[in-house]
C-alpha positions as CSV (number, residue, x, y, z in Angstrom):
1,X,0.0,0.0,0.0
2,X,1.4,3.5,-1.4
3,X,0.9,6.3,1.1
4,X,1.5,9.9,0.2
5,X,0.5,12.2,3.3
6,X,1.8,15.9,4.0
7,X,5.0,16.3,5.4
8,X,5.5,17.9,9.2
9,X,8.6,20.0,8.5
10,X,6.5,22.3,5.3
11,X,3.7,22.4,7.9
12,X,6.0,23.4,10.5
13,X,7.9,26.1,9.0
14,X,4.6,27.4,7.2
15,X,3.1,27.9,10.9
16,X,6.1,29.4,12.2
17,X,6.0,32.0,9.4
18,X,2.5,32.7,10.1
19,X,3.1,32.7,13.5
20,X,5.6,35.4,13.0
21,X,2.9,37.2,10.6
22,X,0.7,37.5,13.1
23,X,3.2,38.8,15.9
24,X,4.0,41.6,13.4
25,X,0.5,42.5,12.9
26,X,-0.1,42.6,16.5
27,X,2.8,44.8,16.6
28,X,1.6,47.4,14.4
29,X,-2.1,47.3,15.8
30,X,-0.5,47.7,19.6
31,X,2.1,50.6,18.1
32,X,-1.3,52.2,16.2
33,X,-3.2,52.3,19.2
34,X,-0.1,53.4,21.9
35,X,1.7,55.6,19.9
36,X,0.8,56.6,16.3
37,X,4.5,57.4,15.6
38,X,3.4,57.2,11.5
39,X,0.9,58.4,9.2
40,X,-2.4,56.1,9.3
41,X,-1.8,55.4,6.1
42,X,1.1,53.3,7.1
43,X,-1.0,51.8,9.6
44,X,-3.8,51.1,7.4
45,X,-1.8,49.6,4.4
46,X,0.7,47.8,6.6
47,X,-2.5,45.7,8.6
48,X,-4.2,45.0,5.3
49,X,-1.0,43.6,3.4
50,X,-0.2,41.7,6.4
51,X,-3.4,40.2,6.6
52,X,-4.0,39.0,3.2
53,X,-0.7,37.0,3.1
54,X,-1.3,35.4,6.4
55,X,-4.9,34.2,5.1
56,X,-3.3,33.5,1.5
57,X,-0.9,31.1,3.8
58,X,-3.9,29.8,5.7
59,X,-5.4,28.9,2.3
60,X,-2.6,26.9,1.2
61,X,-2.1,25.0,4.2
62,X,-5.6,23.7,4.3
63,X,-6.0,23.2,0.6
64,X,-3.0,21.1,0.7
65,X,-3.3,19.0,3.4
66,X,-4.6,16.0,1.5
67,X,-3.9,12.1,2.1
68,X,-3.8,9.7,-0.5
69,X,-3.6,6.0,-0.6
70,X,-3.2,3.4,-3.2
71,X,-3.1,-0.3,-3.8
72,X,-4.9,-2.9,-4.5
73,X,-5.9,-1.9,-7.9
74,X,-7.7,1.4,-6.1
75,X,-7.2,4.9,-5.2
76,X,-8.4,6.5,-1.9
77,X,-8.4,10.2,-1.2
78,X,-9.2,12.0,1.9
79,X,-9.4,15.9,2.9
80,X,-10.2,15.8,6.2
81,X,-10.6,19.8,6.3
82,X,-13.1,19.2,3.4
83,X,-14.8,16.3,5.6
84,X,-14.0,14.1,1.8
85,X,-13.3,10.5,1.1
86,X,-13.1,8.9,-1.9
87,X,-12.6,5.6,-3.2
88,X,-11.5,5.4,-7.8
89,X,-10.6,2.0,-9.4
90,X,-7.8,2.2,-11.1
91,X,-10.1,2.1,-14.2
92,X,-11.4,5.4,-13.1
93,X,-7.9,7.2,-14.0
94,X,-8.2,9.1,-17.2
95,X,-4.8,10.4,-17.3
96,X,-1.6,11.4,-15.2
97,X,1.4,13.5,-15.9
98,X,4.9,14.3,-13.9
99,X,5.6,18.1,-14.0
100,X,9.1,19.0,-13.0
101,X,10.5,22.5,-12.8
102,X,13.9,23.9,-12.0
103,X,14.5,26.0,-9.9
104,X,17.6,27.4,-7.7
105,X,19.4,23.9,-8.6
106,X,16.7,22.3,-6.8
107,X,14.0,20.2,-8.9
108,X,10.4,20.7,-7.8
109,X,8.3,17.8,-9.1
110,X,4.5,17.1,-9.1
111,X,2.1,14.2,-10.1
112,X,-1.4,15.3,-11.4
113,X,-4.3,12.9,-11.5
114,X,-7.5,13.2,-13.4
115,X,-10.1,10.9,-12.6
116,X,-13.4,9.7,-14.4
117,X,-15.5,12.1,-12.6
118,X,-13.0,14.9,-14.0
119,X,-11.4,15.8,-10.7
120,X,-8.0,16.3,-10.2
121,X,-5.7,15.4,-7.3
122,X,-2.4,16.4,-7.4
123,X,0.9,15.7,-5.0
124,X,4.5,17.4,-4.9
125,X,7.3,15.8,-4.5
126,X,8.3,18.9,-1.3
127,X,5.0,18.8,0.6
128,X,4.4,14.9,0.6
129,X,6.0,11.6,1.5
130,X,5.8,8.9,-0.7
131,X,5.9,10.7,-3.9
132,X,8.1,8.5,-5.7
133,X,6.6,5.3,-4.7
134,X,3.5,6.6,-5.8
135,X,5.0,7.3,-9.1
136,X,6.2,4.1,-9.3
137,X,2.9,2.4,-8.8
138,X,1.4,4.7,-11.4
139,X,4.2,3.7,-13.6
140,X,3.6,-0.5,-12.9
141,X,-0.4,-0.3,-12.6
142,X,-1.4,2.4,-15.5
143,X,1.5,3.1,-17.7
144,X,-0.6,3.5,-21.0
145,X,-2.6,6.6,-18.9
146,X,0.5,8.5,-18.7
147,X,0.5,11.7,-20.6
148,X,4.4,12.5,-21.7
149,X,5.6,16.5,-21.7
């Protein structure tokens, strides 16, 4: 059985930056309402730049914590944040691809599945475990379904 769940450490360091997001904000909403040192516009532009990158970061967290399991001929997904489960036969896959982009000598890879239902699942190579043994299943089970760059 395949297993690709997020990893801790991209969770962890997303939180901390958060974390640190919201500290800052704090910061400037304790310094607006103590001292006023700077124009309100500062005030007013720094808190709402501040707070749409720490719910742009909230988004991504929960859109990407995602679970997926496979074998035995059949796919499960689960997003527990969505309250989703689902179950596909390997029949049900229409298609997958392997993206891979360079960048800062680092490769950054990603597997996207399209099911019969036309939803799409996919999983990165930096935010999951089991990436590559998930590629190789796809590879051994459904090689014909692969779409080639």
């Amino acid at each position: 059985m395949v297993t690709c769940k997020p990893k801790r450490n991209t969770y962890l360091s997303l939180s901390l930056i958060v974390l640190a997001l919201i500290a800052g904000l704090a910061y400037l909403l304790n310094d607006f309402y103590r001292s006023r040192e700077f124009p309100l516009l500062f005030y007013l532009a720094g808190t709402s730049i501040i707070t749409v990158v720490i719910l742009l970061l909230l988004v991504k967290m929960m859109a990407s914590y995602k679970f997926l399991a496979a074998g035995k001929d059949r796919v499960s997904l689960w997003m527990p944040l969505k309250g989703w489960r689902k179950t596909y036969s390997l029949e049900e896959i229409l298609a997958w691809q392997e993206e891979e982009v360079k960048a800062n000598q680092r490769v950054f890879k990603q597997l996207i599945l399209v099911f019969s239902d036309k939803y799409s699942f996919t999983v990165s190579n930096h935010e999951h475990h089991g990436y590559e043994d998930l590629k190789k299943y796809l590879a051994r089970k459904v090689a014909k379904k692969r779409v080639k760059n």
